[in-house]
MARDO-259930 format. One record per residue (C-alpha): x, y negated, z. Coordinates in steps of 0.5 Angstrom, whole numbers, plus 500, padded with zeros to 3 digits. Layout:
[[X, Y, Z]]
...
This chain:
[[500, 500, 500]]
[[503, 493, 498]]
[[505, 488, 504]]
[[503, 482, 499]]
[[497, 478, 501]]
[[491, 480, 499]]
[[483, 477, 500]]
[[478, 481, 501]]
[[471, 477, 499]]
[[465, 480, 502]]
[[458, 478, 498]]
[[452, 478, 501]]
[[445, 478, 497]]
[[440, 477, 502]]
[[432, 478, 503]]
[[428, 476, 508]]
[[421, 476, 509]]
[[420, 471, 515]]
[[423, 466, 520]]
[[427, 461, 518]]
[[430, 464, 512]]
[[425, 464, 508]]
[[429, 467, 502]]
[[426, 470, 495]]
[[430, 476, 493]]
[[437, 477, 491]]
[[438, 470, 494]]
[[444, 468, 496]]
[[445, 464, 503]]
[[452, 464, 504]]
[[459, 468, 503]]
[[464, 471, 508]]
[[472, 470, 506]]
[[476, 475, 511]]
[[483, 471, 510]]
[[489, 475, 513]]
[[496, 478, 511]]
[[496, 486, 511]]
[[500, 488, 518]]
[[506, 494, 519]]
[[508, 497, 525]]
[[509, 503, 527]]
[[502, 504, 529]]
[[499, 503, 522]]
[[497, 498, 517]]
[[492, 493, 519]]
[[489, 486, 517]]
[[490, 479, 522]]
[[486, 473, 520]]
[[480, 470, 521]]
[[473, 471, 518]]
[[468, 465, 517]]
[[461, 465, 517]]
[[455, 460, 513]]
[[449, 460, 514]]
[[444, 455, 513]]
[[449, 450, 513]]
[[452, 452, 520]]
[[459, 455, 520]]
[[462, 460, 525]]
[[469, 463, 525]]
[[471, 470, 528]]
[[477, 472, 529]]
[[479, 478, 526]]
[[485, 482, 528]]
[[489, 489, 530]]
[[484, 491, 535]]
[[478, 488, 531]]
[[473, 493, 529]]
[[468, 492, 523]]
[[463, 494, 527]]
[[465, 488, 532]]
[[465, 484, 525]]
[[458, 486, 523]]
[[455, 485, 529]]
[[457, 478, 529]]
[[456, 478, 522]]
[[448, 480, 524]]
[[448, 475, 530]]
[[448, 469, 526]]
[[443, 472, 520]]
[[438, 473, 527]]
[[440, 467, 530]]
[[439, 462, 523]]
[[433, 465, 521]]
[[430, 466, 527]]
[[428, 474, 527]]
[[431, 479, 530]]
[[436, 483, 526]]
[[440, 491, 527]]
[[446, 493, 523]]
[[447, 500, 520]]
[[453, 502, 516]]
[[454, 506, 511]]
[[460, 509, 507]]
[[462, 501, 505]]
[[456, 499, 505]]
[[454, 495, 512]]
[[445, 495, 510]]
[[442, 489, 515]]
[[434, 490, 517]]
[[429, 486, 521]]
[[426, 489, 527]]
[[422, 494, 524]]
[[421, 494, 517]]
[[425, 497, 511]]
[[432, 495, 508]]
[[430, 488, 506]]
[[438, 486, 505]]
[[444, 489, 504]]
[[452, 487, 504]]
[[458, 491, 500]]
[[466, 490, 502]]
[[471, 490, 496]]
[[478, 489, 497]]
[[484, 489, 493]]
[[486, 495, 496]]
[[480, 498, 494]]
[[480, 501, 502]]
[[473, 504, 503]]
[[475, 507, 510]]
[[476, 499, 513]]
[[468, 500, 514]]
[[467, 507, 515]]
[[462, 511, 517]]
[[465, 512, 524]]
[[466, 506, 525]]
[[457, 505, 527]]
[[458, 512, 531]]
[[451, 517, 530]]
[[448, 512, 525]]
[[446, 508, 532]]
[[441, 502, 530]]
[[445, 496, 533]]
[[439, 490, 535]]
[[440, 484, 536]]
[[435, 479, 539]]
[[433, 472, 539]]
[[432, 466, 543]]
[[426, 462, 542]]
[[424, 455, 543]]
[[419, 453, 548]]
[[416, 447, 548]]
[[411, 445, 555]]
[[406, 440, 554]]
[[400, 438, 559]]
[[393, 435, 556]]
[[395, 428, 559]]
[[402, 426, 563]]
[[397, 423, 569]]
[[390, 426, 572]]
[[385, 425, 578]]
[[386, 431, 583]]
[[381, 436, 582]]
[[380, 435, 575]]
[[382, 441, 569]]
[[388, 440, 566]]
[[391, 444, 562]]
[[398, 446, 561]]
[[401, 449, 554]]
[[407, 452, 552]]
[[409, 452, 544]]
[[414, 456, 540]]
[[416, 452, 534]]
[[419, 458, 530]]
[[414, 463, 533]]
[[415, 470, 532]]
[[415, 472, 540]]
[[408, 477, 543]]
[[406, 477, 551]]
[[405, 472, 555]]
[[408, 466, 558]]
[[408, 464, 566]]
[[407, 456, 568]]
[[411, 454, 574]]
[[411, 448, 579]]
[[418, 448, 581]]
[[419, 454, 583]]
[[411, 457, 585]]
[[408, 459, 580]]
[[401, 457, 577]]
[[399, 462, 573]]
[[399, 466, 566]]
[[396, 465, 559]]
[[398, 470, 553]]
[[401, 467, 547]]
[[396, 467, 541]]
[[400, 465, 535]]
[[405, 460, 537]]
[[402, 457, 543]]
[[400, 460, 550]]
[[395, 456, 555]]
[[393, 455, 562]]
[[388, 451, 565]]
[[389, 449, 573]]
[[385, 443, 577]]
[[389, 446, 583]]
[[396, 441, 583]]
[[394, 436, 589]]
[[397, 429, 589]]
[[403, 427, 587]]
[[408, 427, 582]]
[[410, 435, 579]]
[[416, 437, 575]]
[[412, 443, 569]]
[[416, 449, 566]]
[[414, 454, 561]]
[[418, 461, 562]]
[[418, 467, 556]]
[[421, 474, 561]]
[[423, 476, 553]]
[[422, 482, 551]]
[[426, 487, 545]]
[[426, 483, 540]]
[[427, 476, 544]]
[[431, 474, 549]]
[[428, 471, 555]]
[[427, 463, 555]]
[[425, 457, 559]]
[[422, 450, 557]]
[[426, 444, 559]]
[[421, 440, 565]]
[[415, 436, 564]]
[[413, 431, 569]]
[[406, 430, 570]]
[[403, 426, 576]]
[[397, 427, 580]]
[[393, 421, 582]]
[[388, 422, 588]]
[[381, 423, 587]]
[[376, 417, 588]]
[[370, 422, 592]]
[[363, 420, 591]]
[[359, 421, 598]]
[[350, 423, 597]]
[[347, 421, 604]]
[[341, 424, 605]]
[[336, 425, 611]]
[[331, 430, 614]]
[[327, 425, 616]]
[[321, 423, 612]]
[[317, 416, 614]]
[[318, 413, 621]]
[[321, 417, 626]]
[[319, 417, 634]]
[[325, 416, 638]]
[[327, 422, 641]]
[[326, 426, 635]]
[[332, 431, 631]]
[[335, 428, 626]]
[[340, 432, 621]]
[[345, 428, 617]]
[[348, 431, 611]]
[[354, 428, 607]]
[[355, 432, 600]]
[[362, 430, 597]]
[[364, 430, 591]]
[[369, 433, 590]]
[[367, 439, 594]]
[[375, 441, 597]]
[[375, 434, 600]]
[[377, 436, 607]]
[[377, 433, 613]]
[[371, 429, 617]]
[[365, 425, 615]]
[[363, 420, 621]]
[[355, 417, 622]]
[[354, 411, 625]]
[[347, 407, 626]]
[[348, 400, 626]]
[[354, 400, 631]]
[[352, 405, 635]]
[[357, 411, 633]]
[[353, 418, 632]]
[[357, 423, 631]]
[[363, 426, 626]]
[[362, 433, 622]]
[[368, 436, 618]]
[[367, 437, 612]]
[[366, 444, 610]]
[[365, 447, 603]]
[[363, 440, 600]]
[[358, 438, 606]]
[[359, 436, 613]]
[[351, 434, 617]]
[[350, 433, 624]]
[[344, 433, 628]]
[[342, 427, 634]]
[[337, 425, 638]]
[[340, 419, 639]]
[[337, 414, 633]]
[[336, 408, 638]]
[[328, 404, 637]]
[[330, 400, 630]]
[[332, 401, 623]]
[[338, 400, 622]]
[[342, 402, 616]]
[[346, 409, 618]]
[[353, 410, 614]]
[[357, 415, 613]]
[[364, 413, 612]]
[[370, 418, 610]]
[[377, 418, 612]]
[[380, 421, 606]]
[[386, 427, 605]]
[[393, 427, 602]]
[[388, 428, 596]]
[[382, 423, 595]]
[[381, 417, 597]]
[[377, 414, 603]]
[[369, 412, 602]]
[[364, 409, 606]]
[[357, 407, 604]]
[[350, 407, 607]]
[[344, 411, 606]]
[[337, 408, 603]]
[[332, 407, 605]]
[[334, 406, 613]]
[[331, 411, 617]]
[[327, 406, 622]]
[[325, 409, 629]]
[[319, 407, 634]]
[[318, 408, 641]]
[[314, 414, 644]]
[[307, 414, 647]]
[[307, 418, 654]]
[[302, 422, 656]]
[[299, 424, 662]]
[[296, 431, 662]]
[[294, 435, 667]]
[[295, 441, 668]]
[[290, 447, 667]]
[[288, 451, 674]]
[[285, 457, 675]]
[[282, 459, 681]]
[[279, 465, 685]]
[[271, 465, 688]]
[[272, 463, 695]]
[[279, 462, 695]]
[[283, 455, 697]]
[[281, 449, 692]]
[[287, 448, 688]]
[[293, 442, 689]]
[[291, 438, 682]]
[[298, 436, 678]]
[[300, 433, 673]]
[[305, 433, 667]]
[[308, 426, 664]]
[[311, 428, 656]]
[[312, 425, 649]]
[[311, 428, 644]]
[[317, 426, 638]]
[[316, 427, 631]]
[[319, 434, 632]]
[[314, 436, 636]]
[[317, 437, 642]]
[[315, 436, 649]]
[[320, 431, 653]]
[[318, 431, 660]]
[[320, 425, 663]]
[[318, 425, 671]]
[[323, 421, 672]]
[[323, 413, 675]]
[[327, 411, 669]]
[[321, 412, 665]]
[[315, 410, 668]]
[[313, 408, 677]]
[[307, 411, 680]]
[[301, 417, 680]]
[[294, 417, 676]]
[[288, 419, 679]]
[[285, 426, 679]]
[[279, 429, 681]]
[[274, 435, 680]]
[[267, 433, 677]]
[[263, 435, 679]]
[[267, 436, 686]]
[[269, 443, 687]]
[[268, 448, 693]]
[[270, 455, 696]]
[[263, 457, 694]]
[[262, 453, 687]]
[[259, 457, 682]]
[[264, 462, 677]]
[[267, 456, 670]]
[[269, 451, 668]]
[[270, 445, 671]]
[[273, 438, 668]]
[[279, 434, 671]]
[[278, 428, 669]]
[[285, 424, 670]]
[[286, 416, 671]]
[[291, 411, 671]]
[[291, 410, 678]]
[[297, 406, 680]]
[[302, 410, 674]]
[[305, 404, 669]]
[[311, 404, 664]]
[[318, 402, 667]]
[[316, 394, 662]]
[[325, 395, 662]]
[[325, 401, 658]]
[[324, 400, 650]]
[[323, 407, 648]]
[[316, 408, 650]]
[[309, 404, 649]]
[[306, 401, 656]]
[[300, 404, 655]]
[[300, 412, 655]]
[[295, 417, 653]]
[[291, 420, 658]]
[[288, 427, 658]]
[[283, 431, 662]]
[[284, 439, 664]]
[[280, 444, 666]]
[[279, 447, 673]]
[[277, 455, 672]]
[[273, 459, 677]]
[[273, 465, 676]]
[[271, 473, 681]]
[[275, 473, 687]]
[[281, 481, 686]]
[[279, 482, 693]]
[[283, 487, 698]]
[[280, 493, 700]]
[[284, 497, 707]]
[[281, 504, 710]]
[[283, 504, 717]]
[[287, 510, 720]]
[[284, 516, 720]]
[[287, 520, 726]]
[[288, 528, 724]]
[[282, 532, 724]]
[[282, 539, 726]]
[[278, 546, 723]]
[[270, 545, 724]]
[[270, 537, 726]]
[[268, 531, 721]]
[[270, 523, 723]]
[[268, 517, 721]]
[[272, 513, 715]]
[[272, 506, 714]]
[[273, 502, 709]]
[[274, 495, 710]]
[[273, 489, 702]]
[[275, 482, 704]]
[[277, 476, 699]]
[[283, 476, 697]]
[[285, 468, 696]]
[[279, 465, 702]]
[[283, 459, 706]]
[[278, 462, 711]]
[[278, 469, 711]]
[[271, 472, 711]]
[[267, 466, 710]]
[[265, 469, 703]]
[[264, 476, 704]]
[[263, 481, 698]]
[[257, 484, 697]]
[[254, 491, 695]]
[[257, 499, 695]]
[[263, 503, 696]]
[[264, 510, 694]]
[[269, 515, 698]]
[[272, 521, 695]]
[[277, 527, 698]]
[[282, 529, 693]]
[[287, 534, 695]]
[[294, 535, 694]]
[[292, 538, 687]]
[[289, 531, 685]]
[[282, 534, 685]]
[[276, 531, 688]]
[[274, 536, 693]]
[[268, 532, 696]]
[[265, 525, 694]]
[[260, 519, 697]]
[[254, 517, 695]]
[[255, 509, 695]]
[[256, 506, 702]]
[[253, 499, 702]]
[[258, 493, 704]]
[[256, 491, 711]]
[[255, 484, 713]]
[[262, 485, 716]]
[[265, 487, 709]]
[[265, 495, 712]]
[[263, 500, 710]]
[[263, 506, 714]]
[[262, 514, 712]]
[[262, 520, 716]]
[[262, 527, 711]]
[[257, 529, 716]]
[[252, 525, 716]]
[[247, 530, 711]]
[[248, 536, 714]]
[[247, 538, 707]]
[[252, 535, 704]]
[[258, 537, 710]]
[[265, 539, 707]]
[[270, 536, 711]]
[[269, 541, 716]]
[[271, 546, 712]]
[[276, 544, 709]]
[[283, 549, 709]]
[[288, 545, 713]]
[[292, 541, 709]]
[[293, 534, 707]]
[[290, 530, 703]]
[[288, 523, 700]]
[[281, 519, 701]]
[[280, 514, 696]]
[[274, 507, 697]]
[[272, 504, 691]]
[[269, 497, 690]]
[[265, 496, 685]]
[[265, 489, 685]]
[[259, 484, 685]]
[[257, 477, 681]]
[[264, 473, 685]]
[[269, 479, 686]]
[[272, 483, 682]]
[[272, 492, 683]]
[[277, 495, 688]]
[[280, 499, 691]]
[[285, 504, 696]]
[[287, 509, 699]]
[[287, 512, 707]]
[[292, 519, 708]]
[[286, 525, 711]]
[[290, 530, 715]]
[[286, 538, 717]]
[[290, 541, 723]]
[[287, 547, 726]]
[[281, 548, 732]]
[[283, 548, 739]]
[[281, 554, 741]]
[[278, 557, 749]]
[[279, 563, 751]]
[[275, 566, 758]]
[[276, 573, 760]]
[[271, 577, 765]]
[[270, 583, 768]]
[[263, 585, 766]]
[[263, 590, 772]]
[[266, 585, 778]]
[[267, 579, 775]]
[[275, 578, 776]]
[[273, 580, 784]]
[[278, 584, 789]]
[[278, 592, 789]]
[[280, 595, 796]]
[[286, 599, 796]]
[[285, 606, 794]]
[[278, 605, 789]]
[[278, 606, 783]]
[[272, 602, 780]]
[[273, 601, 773]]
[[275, 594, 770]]
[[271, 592, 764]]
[[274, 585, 760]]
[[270, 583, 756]]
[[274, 575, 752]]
[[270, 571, 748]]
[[274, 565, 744]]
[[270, 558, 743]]
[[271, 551, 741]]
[[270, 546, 745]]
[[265, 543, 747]]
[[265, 536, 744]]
[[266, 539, 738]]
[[261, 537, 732]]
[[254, 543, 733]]
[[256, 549, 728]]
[[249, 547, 725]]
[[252, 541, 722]]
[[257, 545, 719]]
[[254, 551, 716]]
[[259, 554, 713]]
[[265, 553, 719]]
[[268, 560, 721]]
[[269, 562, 728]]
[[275, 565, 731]]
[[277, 572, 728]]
[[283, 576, 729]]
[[286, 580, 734]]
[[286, 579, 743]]
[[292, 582, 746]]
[[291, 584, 754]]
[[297, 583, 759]]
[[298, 584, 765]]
[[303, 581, 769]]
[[308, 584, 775]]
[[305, 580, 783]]
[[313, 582, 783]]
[[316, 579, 777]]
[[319, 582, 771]]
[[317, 583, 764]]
[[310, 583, 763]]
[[305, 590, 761]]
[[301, 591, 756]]
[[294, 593, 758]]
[[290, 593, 751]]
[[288, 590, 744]]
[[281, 589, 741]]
[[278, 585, 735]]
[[274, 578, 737]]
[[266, 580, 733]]
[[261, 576, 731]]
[[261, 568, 731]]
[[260, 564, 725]]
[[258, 563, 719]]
[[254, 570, 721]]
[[251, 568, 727]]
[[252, 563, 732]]
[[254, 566, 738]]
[[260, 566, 742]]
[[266, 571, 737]]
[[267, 576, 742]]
[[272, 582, 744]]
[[271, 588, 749]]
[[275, 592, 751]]
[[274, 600, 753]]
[[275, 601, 761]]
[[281, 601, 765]]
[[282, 604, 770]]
[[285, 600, 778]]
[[290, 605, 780]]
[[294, 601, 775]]
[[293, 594, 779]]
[[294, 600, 785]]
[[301, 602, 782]]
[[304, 595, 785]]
[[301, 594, 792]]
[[298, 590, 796]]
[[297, 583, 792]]
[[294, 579, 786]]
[[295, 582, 780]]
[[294, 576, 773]]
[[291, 580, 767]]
[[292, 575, 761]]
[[288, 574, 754]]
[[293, 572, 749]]
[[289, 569, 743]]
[[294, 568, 738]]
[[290, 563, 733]]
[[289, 564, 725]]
[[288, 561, 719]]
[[283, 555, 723]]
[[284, 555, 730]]
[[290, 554, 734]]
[[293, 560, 740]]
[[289, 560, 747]]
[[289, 564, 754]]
[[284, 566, 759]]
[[287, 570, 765]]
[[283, 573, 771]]
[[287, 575, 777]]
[[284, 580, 782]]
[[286, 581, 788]]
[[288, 589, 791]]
[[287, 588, 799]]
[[289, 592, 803]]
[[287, 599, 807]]
C-alpha cells in the first residue's frame, strides 16, 4: 500500500421524509471530506485526519484518527443527520456501505465509501457487530406559554406547551417552580392545561418533556406570570320577612364569591356588633337575637385573604325590629271534688315572630301583680266543669325604661276545671281467723285531696271479695252501701246461707274492696291481708262409771274414760257454718307416775260424730281399765291425761282426770 496522501471522498445521497429536511429523492444536502495521511507503524497502517461534516449550513468537525473506528464516524455522521433534521436516525453498516434509516421505516438513504486504495475493509462489516441498530435520539424544543401573562386569582388560566419542530408523542408535565400543577398530553405539536389554583402573586411556569425512545427529555425556558388578588362579590341575605319583633331569631348569610375565599365574615346592625362566621364552602351565616328596636342597616364586612381583596356592604332592605307585647295569662288548674281551692297564677310571656315563648318574670320588664279570680266563686263543693279565671291588670305595669315592649299587654283568661275526686280506699287489719269462726272486714272511702278531711264523703256501695293464693276468688259480696262515715263494714257470715269463711283451708289469703264510685268520685280501691289459722280445741275427760272419784285400795272397780273434744264457747254456733267439720283424729290416754319417770300409755281411741254430720260433742270412748293399774303405784294421786293432737282444722289440746287410790 502506497505512503502518498491520498483523499477519501464520502457521498451522500439523502431521502428523508419528514422533519426538518424535508428533501425530494437523490437530494444531496452536503459532503464529508475524511483528509488525512495514511500512517505506518509497527501496529499497522491507519488513516489520521479530521473529518468535516455539512448540513443545513452547520459544520462539525470530528477527528479522526488510529484508534477511531468507522462505527464511531458513522455514529457522529448519523448525529448530526437526527440533530439537523429534527428526526431520530439509527446507522447499519454493511460491507462499505453504511445505510441511514429514521426510526421505524424502511432505508430512505444510504452513503457509499470509495477511496483511493480502494480499502473495502475501512467500514467493515465487523465494525457494527451483530447488525446491531445504533439509535440516535433527538432533543426537542419547548416552547411554554399562559393564556395571558396577568390573571385575577380564581380564574382558568390555561398553560400551553408548543413543540415547534413537532414530532414527539405522550404527555408534558406543568410545574410552579418545582410543584407540579398538572399534566395534558401532547396532541400535534402543543400540550395544554388548565388550573385557577395558583394564588397571588408572581409564579415562575415551565413546561417539561420526560422523552422517550425517539426524543430526549426536555424542559421549557421560564415564563412568568402573575396573579392579582381577586375583588369577592358578597350577597347579603335575611330569614326574616317583613317587620321582625324583638327578641325573634334572626339568620344572617353571606354568600361570597368566589366560594374559596377564606377567613371570616362580621355582621353588624348600626353600631352594634352581631357577631363573626368563617367562611365555609362560600358562605358564612349567623344566627342572633339580639336586633335592637329600629331598622338600622345590617353590614356585612370581609376582612380578605392572601388572595381576595377585603369587602363590605350592606343589606337591603334593612331589617326593622318592633317592640314586643306582653301577655298575662293565667295559668290552667284542674281541681278535684272536694279538695282545696287551687292558688291562681299566672305567666307573663312575649311571643316573638318565632313563635316562641319569652318569659320575663323579672323586674326589668314590668312591676307589680294582675288580679285573678273564679267566676262564678269556687267552693270545695261546687259542682263538676269549667270555671273562668278572669285576669286583671290590677297594680301590673311595663317598666316605662324598658323599650323592648309596648306599655299595654294583652290580658287573658284561664280555666278552673273540677273535676271527680280519686278517692282513697284502706281496709283495716284483720286479726287472724281460726277454722270454723268468720269476723268483720271493714273497708274505709275517704276523699283524697279535702283540705278538711270527711267533710265531703262518698256515696254509694263497696264489693268484698277473698282471693286465694292462686288469685281465685273464693268468695264475693254482695255491695256493701258506704256509710255516713265512709265505711262499710262485712262479715262473710251474716246470711248463713251464703258463710264460706268458716270453712276456708288454712292459709293465707287477700281480701280485696272495690268502690264504685259515684257523681264526685272516681272508682277505688284496696287490699287487706286475711289469714286462717287452726281451731282451739278443748279436750275433757271423764270416767263414765265414777267420774274421776278415788278408788279404795284394793278394789278394783273398772275405769271407763270417755273424752270429748269441742270448740270453745265463744265460737261462732255451728249452724251459721254448715258445712264446718269438728275435730277428728285419734285420742292418746297416758298416765303419768305419782313417783316420776316417763309416762304409761294406757290406750288410744278415735273421736266419732260431730259435724258437719250432726251437731254433738266429737267423742272418744274408751274400752275399761282395770284399777289395779292405779293400784300397782301406791297410795296417792294418779293424772290420767287425754293427749288431742289436732288436725288438719283444729289446734292440739289436753284434758286430765287425777283419781285418788286411798289408803287401807
Amino acid at each position: 500500500m502506497s505512503r502518498t496522501s491520498r483523499n477519501l471522498i464520502l457521498m451522500l445521497a439523502v431521502l428523508l421524509g419528514s422533519g426538518g429536511c424535508a428533501l425530494t429523492a437523490q437530494t444531496p444536502i452536503g459532503s464529508v471530506t475524511i483528509t488525512g495521511t495514511e500512517q505506518v507503524s509497527s501496529g499497522g497502517v491507519w488513516d489520521n485526519g479530521t473529518v468535516t461534516a455539512t448540513f443545513n449550513g452547520v459544520s462539525t468537525s470530528i477527528p479522526y484518527g488510529q484508534y477511531s473506528s468507522p462505527a464511531g464516524v458513522a455514529s457522529a455522521l448519523a448525529a448530526m443527520i437526527s440533530q439537523n433534521c429534527n428526526m431520530p436516525v439509527y446507522a447499519k453498516a454493511t460491507g462499505a456501505t453504511i445505510n441511514f434509516y429514521p426510526k421505524g421505516t424502511d432505508v430512505i438513504n444510504s452513503a457509499t465509501l470509495s477511496s483511493a486504495t480502494n480499502n473495502p475493509t475501512l467500514f467493515s462489516q465487523s465494525s457494527f457487530p451483530d447488525n446491531n441498530s445504533h439509535l440516535f435520539p433527538t432533543t426537542p424544543i419547548i416552547v411554554a406559554t399562559t393564556s395571558a401573562s396577568t390573571s385575577i386569582y380564581g380564574t382558568a388560566l390555561t398553560l400551553t406547551a408548543t413543540f415547534p419542530g413537532g414530532g414527539p408523542t405522550g404527555s408534558v408535565t406543568f410545574y410552579n417552580g418545582s410543584t407540579a400543577l398538572g399534566s395534558g398530553t401532547i396532541s400535534g405539536t402543543t400540550a395544554s392545561f388548565t388550573t385557577n389554583s395558583l394564588t397571588a402573586g408572581t409564579h415562575s411556569l415551565t413546561a417539561s418533556y420526560p422523552g422517550n425512545a425517539s426524543y430526549h427529555a426536555a424542559t421549557s425556558g421560564a415564563t412568568t406570570q402573575t396573579i392579582n388578588k381577586a375583588t369577592p362579590t358578597i350577597a347579603l341575605s335575611s330569614s326574616a320577612t317583613g317587620t321582625t319583633t324583638y327578641g325573634s331569631a334572626v339568620t344572617l348569610t353571606a354568600a361570597v364569591t368566589p366560594s374559596l375565599a377564606t377567613g371570616s365574615v362580621t355582621f353588624t346592625f348600626g353600631s352594634t356588633n352581631l357577631g363573626a362566621a368563617t367562611i365555609s364552602s362560600g358562605t358564612a351565616s349567623i344566627t342572633t337575637t339580639s336586633l335592637p328596636i329600629g331598622s338600622d342597616t345590617i353590614t356585612a364586612a370581609y376582612g380578605g385573604d392572601s388572595n381576595d381583596l377585603a369587602w363590605s356592604g350592606p343589606l337591603q332592605p334593612p331589617v326593622p325590629i318592633a317592640p314586643l307585647t306582653l301577655t298575662i295569662a293565667a295559668d290552667p288548674q284542674t281541681m278535684p271534688y272536694g279538695g282545696p281551692i287551687p292558688y291562681l297564677t299566672f305567666l307573663v310571656t312575649a311571643q316573638n315572630s318565632n313563635g316562641n315563648s319569652i318569659d320575663n318574670t323579672n323586674q326589668s320588664v314590668y312591676t307589680g301583680m294582675p288580679n285573678l279570680t273564679t267566676d262564678p266563686p269556687v267552693t270545695t263543693t261546687s259542682p263538676l266543669g269549667p270555671y273562668d279565671i278572669v285576669v286583671a291588670i290590677g297594680n301590673f305595669a311595663v317598666n316605662s325604661n324598658n323599650t323592648n315592649y309596648v306599655s299595654t299587654p294583652i290580658l287573658q283568661n284561664g280555666t278552673l276545671q273540677i273535676v271527680r275526686d280519686k278517692p282513697k280506699l284502706s281496709i283495716s287489719s284483720i286479726l287472724p281467723v281460726p277454722y270454723g269462726n268468720s269476723t268483720n272486714i271493714v273497708a274505709t272511702v275517704s276523699n283524697a285531696s279535702n283540705a278538711q278531711p270527711n267533710t265531703v264523703i262518698p256515696t254509694r256501695n263497696v264489693i268484698f271479695s277473698i282471693i286465694d293464693s292462686n288469685n281465685s276468688i273464693d268468695t264475693t259480696s254482695d255491695p256493701v252501701p258506704l256509710s255516713s262515715s265512709g265505711t262499710a263494714t262485712w262479715n262473710p257470715c251474716t246470711d248463713p246461707s251464703t258463710c264460706q269463711l268458716p270453712t276456708l283451708p288454712i292459709g293465707s289469703y287477700t281480701v280485696k274492696a272495690e268502690y264504685e264510685g259515684d257523681t264526685n268520685n272516681e272508682p277505688a280501691s284496696g287490699t287487706q291481708s286475711l289469714s286462717m289459722v287452726l281451731a282451739p280445741s278443748v279436750t275433757m275427760i271423764t270416767n263414765q262409771n265414777t267420774p274421776c272419784a278415788p278408788i279404795g285400795f284394793g278394789s278394783n272397780p273398772p275405769l271407763n274414760f270417755v273424752v270429748t273434744v269441742n270448740w270453745p264457747p265463744y265460737y261462732t254456733p255451728p249452724p251459721l257454718a254448715q258445712n264446718i267439720a269438728g275435730p277428728t283424729g285419734q285420742v292418746n290416754l297416758t298416765l303419768l307416775p305419782p313417783s316420776g319417770g316417763d309416762a304409761v300409755t294406757l290406750d288410744y281411741a278415735f273421736l266419732v260424730g260431730g259435724p258437719p254430720q250432726s251437731f254433738a260433742v266429737p267423742t272418744a270412748t274408751f274400752s275399761p281399765i282395770a284399777a289395779s293399774i292405779l293400784q300397782a303405784y301406791g297410795s296417792a294421786d294418779d293424772t290420767i291425761t287425754a293427749a288431742y293432737p289436732g288436725d288438719t282444722n283444729y289446734d292440739k289440746s289436753n284434758g286430765t282426770c287425777t283419781i285418788q287410790v286411798e289408803a287401807d
